[in-house]
ChimeraX commands (.cxc) that place a marker at each C-alpha (Angstrom):
marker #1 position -15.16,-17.68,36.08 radius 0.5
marker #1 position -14.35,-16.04,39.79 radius 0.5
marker #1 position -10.77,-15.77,39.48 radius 0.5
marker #1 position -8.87,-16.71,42.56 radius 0.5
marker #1 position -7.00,-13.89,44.59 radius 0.5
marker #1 position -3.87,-14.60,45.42 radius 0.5
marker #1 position -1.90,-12.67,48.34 radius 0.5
marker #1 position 1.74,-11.55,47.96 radius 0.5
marker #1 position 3.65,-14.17,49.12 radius 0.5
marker #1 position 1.56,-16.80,46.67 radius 0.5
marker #1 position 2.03,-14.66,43.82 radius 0.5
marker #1 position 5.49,-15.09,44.18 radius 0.5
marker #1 position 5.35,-18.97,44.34 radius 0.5
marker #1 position 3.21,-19.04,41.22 radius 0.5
marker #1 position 5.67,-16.95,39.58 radius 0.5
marker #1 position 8.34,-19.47,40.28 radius 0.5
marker #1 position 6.27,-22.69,39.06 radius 0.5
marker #1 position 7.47,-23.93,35.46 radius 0.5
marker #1 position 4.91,-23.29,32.54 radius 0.5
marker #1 position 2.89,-26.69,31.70 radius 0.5
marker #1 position 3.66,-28.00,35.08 radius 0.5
marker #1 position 1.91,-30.89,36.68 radius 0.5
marker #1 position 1.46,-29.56,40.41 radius 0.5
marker #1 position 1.18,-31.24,43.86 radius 0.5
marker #1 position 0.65,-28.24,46.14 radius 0.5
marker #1 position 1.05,-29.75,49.92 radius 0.5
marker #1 position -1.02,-27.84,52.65 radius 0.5
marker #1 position -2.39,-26.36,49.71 radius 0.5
marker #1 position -5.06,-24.36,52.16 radius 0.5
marker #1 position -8.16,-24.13,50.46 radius 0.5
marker #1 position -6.65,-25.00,47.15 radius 0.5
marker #1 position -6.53,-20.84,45.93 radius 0.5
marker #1 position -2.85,-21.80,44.48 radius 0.5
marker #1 position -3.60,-24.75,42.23 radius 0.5
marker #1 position -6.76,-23.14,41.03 radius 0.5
marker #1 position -5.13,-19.79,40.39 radius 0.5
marker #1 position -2.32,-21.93,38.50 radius 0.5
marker #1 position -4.41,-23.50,36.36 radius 0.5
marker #1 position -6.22,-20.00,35.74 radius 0.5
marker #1 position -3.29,-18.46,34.43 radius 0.5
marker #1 position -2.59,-21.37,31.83 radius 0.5
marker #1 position 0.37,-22.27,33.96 radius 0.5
marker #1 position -0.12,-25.86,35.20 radius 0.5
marker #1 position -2.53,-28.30,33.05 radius 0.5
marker #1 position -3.45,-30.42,36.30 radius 0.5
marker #1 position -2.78,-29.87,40.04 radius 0.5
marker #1 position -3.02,-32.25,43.21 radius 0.5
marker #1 position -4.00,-29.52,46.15 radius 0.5
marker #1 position -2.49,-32.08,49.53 radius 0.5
marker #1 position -4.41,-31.84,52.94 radius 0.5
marker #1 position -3.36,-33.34,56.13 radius 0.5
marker #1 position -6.78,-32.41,58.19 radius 0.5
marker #1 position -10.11,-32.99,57.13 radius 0.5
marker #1 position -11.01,-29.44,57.68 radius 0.5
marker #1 position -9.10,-27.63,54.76 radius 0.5
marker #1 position -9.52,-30.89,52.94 radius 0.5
marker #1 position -13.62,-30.32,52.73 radius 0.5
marker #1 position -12.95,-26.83,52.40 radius 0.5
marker #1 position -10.86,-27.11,49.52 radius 0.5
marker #1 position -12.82,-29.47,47.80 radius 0.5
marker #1 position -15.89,-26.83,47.95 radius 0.5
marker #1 position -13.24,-24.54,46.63 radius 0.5
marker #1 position -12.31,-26.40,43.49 radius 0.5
marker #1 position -16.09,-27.60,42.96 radius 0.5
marker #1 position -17.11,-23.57,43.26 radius 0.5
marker #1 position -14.24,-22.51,39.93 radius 0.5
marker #1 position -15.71,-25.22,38.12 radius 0.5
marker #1 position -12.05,-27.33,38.14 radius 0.5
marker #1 position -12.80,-30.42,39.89 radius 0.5
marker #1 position -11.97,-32.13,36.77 radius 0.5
marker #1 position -7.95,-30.98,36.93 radius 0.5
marker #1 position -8.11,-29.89,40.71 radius 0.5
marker #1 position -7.67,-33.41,42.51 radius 0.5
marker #1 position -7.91,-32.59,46.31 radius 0.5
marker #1 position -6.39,-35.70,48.07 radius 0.5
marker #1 position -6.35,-36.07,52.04 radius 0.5
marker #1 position -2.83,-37.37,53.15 radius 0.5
marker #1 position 0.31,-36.71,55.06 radius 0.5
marker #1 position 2.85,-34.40,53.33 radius 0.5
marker #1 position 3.93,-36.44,49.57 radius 0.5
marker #1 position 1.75,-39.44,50.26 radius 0.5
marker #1 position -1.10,-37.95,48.51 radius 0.5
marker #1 position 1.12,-38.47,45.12 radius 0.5
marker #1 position 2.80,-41.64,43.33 radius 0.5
marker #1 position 6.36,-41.44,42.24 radius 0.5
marker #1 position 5.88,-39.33,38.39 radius 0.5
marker #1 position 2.59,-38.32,38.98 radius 0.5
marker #1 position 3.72,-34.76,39.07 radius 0.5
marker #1 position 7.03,-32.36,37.59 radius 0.5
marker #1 position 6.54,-29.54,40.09 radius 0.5
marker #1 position 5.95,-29.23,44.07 radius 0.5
marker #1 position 5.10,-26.87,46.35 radius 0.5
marker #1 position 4.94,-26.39,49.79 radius 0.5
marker #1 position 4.48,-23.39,51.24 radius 0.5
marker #1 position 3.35,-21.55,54.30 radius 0.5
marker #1 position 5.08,-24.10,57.12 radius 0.5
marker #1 position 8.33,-23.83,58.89 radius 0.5
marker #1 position 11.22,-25.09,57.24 radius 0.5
marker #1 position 11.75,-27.58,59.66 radius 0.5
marker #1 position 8.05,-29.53,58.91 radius 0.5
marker #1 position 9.36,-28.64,55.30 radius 0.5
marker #1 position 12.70,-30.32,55.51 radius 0.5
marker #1 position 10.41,-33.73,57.19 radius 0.5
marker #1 position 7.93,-33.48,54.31 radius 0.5
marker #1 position 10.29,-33.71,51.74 radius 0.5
marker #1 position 12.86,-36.05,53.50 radius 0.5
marker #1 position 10.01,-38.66,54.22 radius 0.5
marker #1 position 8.94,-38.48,50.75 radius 0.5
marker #1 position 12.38,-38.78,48.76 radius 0.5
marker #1 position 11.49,-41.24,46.96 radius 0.5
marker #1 position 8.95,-39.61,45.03 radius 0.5
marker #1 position 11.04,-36.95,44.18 radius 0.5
marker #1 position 11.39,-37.84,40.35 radius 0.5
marker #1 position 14.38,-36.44,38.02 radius 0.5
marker #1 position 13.35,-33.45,36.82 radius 0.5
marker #1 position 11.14,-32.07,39.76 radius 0.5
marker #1 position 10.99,-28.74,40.29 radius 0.5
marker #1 position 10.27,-27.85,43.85 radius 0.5
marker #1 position 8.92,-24.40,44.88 radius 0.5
marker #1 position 9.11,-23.76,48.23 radius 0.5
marker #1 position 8.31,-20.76,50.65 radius 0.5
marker #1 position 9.18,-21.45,54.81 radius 0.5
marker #1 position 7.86,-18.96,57.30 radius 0.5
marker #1 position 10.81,-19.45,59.10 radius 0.5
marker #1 position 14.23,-21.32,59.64 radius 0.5
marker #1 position 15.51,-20.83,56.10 radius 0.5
marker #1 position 18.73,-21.82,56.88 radius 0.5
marker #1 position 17.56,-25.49,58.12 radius 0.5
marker #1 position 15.75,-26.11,54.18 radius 0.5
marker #1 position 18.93,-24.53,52.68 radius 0.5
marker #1 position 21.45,-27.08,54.53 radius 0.5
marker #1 position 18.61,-29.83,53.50 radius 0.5
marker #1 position 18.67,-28.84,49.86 radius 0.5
marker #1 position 22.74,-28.55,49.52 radius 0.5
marker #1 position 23.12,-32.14,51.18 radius 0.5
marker #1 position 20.34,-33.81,49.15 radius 0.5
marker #1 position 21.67,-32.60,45.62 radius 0.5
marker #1 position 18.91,-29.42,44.74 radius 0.5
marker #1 position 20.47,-26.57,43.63 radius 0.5
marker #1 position 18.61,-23.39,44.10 radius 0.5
marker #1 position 17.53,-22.24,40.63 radius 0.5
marker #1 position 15.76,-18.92,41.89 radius 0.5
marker #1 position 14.55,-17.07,45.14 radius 0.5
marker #1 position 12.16,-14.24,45.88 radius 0.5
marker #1 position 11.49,-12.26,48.92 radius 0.5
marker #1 position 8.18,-10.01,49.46 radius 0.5
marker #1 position 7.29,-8.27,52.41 radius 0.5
marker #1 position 3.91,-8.38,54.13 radius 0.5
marker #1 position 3.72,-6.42,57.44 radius 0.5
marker #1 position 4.98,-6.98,59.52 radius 0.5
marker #1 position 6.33,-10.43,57.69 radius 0.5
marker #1 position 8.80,-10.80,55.38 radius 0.5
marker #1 position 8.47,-14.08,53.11 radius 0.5
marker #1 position 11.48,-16.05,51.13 radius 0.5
marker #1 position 10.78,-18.62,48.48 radius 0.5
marker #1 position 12.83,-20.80,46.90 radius 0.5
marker #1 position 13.20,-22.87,43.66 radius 0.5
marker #1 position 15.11,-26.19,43.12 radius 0.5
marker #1 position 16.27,-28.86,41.07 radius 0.5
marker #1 position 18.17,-31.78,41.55 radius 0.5
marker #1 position 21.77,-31.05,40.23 radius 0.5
marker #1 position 23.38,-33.64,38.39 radius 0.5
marker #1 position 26.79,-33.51,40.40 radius 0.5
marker #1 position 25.27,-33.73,43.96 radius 0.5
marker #1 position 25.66,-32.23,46.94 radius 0.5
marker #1 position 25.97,-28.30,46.43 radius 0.5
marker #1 position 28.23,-26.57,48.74 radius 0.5
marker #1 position 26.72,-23.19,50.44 radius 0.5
marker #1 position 28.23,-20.82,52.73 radius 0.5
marker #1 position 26.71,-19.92,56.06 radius 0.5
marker #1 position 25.91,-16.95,54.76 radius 0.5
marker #1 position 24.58,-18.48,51.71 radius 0.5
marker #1 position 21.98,-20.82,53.71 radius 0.5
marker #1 position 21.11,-17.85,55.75 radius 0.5
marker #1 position 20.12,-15.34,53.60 radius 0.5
marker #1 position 19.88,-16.83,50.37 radius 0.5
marker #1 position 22.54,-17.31,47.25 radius 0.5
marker #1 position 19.89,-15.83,44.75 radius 0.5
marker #1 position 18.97,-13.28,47.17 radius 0.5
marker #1 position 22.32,-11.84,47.83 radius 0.5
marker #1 position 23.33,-12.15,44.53 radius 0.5
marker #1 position 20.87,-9.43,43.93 radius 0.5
marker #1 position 19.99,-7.79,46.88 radius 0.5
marker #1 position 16.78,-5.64,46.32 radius 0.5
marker #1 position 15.48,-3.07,48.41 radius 0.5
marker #1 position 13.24,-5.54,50.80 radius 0.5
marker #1 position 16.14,-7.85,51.12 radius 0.5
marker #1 position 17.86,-5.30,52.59 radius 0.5
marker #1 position 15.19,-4.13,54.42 radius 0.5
marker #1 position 15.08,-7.45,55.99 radius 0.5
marker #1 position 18.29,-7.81,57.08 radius 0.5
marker #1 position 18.53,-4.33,58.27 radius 0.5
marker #1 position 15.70,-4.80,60.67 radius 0.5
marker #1 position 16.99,-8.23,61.34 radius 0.5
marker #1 position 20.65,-6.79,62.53 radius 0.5
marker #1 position 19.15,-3.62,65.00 radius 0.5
marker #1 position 17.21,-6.34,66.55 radius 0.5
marker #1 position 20.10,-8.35,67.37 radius 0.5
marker #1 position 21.85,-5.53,68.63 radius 0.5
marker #1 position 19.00,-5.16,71.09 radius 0.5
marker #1 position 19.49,-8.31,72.18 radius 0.5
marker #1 position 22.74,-7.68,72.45 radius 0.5
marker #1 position 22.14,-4.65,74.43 radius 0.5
marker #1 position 19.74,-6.86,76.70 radius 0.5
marker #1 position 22.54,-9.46,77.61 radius 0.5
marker #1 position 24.63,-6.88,78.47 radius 0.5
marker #1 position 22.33,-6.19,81.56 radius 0.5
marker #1 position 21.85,-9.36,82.66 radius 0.5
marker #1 position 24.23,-11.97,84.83 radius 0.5
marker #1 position 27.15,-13.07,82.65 radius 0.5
marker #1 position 26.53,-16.72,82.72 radius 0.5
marker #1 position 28.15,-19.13,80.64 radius 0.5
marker #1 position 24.75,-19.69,78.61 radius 0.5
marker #1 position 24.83,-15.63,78.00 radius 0.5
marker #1 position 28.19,-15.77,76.78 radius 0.5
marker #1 position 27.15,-18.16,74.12 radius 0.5
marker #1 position 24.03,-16.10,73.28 radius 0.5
marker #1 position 26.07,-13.00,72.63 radius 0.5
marker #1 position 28.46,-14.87,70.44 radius 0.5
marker #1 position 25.90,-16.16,68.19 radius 0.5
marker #1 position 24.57,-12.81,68.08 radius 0.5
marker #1 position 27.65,-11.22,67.22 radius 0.5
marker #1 position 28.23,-13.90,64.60 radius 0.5
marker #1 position 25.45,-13.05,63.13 radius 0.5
marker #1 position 25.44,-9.41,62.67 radius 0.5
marker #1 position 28.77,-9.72,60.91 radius 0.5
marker #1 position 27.44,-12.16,58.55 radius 0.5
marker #1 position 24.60,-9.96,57.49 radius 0.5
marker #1 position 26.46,-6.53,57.62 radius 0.5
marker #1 position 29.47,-8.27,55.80 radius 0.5
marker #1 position 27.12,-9.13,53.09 radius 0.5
marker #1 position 25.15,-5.95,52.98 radius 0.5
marker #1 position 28.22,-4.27,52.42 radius 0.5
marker #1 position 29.07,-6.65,49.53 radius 0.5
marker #1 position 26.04,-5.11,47.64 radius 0.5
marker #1 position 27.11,-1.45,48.03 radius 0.5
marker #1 position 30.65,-2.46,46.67 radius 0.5
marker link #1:1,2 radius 0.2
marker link #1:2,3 radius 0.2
marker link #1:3,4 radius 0.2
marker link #1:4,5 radius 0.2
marker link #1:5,6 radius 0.2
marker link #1:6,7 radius 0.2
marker link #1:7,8 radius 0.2
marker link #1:8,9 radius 0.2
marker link #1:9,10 radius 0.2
marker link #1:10,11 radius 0.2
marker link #1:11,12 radius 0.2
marker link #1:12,13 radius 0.2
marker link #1:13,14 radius 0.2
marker link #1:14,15 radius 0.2
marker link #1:15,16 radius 0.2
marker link #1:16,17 radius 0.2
marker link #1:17,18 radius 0.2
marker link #1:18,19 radius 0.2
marker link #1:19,20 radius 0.2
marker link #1:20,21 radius 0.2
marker link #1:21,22 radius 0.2
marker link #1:22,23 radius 0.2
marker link #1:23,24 radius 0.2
marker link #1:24,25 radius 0.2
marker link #1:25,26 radius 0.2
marker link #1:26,27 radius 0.2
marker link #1:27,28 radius 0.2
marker link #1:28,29 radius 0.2
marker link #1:29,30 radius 0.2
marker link #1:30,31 radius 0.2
marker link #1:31,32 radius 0.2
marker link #1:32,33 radius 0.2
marker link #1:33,34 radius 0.2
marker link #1:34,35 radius 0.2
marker link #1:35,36 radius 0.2
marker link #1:36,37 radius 0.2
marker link #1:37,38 radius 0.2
marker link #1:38,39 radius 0.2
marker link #1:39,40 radius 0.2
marker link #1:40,41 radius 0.2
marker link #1:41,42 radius 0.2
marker link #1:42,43 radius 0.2
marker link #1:43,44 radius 0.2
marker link #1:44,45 radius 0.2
marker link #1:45,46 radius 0.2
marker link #1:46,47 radius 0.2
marker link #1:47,48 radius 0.2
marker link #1:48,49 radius 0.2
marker link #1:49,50 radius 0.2
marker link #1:50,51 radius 0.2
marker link #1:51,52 radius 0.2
marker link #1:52,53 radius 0.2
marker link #1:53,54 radius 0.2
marker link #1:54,55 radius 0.2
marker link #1:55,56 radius 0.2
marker link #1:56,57 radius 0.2
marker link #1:57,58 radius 0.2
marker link #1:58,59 radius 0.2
marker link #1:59,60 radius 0.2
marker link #1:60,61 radius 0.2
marker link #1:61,62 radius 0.2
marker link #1:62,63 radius 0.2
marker link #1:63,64 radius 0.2
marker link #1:64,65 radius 0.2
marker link #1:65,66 radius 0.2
marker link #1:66,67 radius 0.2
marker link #1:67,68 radius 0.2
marker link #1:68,69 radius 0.2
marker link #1:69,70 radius 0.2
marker link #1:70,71 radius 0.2
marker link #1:71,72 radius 0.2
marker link #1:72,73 radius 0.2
marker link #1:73,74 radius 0.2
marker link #1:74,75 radius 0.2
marker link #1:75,76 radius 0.2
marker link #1:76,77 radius 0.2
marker link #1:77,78 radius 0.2
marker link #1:78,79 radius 0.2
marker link #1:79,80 radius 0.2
marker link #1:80,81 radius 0.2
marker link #1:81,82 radius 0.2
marker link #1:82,83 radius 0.2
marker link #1:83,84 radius 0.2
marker link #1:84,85 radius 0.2
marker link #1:85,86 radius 0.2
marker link #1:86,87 radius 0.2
marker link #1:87,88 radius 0.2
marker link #1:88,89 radius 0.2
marker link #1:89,90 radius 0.2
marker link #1:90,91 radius 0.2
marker link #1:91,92 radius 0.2
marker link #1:92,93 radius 0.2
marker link #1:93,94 radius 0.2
marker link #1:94,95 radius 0.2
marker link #1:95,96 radius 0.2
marker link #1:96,97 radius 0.2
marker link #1:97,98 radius 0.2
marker link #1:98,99 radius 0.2
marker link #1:99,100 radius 0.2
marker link #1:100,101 radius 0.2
marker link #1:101,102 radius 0.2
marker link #1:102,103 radius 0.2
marker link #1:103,104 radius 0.2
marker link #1:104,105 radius 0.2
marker link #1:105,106 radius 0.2
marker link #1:106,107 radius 0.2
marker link #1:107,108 radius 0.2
marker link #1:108,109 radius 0.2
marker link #1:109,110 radius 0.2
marker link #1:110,111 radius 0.2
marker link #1:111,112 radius 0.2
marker link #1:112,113 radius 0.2
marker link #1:113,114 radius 0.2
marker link #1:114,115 radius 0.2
marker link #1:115,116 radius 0.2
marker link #1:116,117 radius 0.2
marker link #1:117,118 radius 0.2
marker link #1:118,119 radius 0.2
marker link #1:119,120 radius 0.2
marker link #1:120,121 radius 0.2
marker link #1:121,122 radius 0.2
marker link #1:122,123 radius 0.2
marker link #1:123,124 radius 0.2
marker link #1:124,125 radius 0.2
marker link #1:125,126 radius 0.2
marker link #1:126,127 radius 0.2
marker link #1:127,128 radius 0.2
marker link #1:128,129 radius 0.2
marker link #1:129,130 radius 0.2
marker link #1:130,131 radius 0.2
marker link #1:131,132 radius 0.2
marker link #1:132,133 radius 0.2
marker link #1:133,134 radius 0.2
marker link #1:134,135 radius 0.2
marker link #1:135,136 radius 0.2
marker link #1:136,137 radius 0.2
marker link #1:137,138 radius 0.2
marker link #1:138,139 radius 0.2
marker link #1:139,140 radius 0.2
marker link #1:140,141 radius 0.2
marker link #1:141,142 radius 0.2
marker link #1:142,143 radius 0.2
marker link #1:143,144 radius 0.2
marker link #1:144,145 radius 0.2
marker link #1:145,146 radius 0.2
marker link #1:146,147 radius 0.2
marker link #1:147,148 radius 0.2
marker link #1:148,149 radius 0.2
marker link #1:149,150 radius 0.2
marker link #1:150,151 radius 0.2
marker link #1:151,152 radius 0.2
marker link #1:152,153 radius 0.2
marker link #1:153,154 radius 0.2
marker link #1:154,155 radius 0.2
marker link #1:155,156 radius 0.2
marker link #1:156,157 radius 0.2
marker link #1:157,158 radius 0.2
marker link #1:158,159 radius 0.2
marker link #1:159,160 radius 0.2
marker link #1:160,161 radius 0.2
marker link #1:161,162 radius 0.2
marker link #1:162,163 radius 0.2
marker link #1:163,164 radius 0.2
marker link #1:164,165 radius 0.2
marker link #1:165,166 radius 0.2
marker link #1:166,167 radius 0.2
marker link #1:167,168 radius 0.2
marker link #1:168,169 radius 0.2
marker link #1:169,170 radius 0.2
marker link #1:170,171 radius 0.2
marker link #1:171,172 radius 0.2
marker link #1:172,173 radius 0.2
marker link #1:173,174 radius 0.2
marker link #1:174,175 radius 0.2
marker link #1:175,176 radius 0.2
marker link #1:176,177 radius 0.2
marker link #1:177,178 radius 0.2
marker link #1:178,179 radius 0.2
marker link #1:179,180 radius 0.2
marker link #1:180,181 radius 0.2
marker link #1:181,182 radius 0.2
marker link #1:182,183 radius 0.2
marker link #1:183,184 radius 0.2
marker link #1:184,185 radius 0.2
marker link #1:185,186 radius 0.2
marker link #1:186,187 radius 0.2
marker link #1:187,188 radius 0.2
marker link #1:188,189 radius 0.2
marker link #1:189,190 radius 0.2
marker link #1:190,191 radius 0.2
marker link #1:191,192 radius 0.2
marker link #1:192,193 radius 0.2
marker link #1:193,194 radius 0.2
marker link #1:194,195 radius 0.2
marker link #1:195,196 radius 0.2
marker link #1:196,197 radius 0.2
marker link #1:197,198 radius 0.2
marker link #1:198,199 radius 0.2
marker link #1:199,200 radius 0.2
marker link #1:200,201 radius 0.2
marker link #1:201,202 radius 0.2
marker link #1:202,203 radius 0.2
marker link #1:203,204 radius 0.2
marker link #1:204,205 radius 0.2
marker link #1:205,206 radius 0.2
marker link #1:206,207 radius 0.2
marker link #1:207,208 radius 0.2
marker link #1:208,209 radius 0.2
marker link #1:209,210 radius 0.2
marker link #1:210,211 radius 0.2
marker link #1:211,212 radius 0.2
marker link #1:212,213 radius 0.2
marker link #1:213,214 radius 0.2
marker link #1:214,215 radius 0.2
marker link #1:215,216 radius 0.2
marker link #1:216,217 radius 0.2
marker link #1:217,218 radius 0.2
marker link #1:218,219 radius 0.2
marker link #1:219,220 radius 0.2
marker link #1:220,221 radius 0.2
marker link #1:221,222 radius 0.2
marker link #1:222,223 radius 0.2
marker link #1:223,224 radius 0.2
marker link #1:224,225 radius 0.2
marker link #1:225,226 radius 0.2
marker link #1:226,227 radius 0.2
marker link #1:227,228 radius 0.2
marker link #1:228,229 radius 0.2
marker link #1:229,230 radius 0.2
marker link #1:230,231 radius 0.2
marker link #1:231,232 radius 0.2
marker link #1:232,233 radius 0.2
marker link #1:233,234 radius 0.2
marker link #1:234,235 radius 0.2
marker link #1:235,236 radius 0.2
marker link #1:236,237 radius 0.2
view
């Protein structure tokens, strides 16, 4: 059997999918994560979810090449239509903004079933699927964070929680509860990078007219270093 390569940043969302799941994987892109999951003895059926009819041959060629069409169902659709309410325990979408995440998985509530696990791994506004989570009732389980240059990748596991919504911090939906709860060396690395290029920008305003509008820019930038230094400096303590 060819088995399936799997880049950084996927090998961190398989790590974070439940053993025996039942996966939907939504813009699964060529289907490499449901195969690979089912490889490793970690799901016993997948759904791999395609929106254009590109990826969604493509994948299907995939699945039919590892000899898994049988648990692999490929299924052209927009976000969680290509599943029925139960049909699956564990979702992921990964590789989008976390705004198109956020619409994905508000549009499909409703077949979000108790007990859904949902692995998920924006490219960018973290923050925005953070707030979304907290609001809805998912309380983040687990997060990872890998780096591949010149990218650095979050992803995120949730359940529903019982009790409802879950209150974060700002800091909290920015960076990560998980993540600054244990702060390793890339996290860091992140936010290091992340707070020199803010003070850049910074540096920039300070050159240009002071308009109302740059005022406001060089707030939110000060804002935001403090956040991440004041939590940087939480993990030395």
């Amino acid at each position: 059997m060819i088995k399936i390569h799997l880049s950084s940043r996927l090998l961190a969302v398989l790590n974070f999918i439940p053993a025996g799941s039942r996966i939907a994987d939504i813009g699964s892109d060529h289907a490499h994560l449901p195969c690979r999951a089912l490889q490793e003895k970690i799901a016993v059926n997948a759904i791999a979810g395609e929106v254009r009819i590109g990826p969604f041959r493509q994948s299907q060629a995939n699945v039919k090449e590892v000899g898994m069409a049988d648990t692999v169902s490929v299924r052209m659709g927009d976000g969680l239509d290509v599943i029925s309410p139960g049909e699956v325990d564990s979702i992921v979408i990964a590789g989008m903004g976390g705004e198109l995440i956020t619409g994905i998985l508000e549009r499909g509530k409703e077949k979000l079933a108790e007990g859904t696990t949902l692995i998920l791994q924006p490219n960018i506004r973290e923050s925005l699927l953070r707030r979304w989570l907290s609001a809805e009732g998912w309380r983040i389980t687990d997060e990872a964070i890998v780096e591949e240059t010149p990218h650095f990748y979050e992803v995120i596991q949730a359940r529903r929680n019982d009790s409802g919504k879950i209150e974060l911090a700002e800091t909290e939906q920015m960076m990560g509860p998980v993540l600054i709860r244990n702060q390793i060396p890339v996290f860091r690395k992140k936010w290091l990078k992340r707070s020199a290029k803010l003070r850049q920008v910074l540096d920039s305003l300070e050159m240009t007219e002071q308009t109302n509008a740059v005022a406001k820019k060089k707030e939110e930038c000060r804002n935001e270093i403090q956040m991440i230094e004041s939590v940087l400096k939480r993990g030395q303590d």
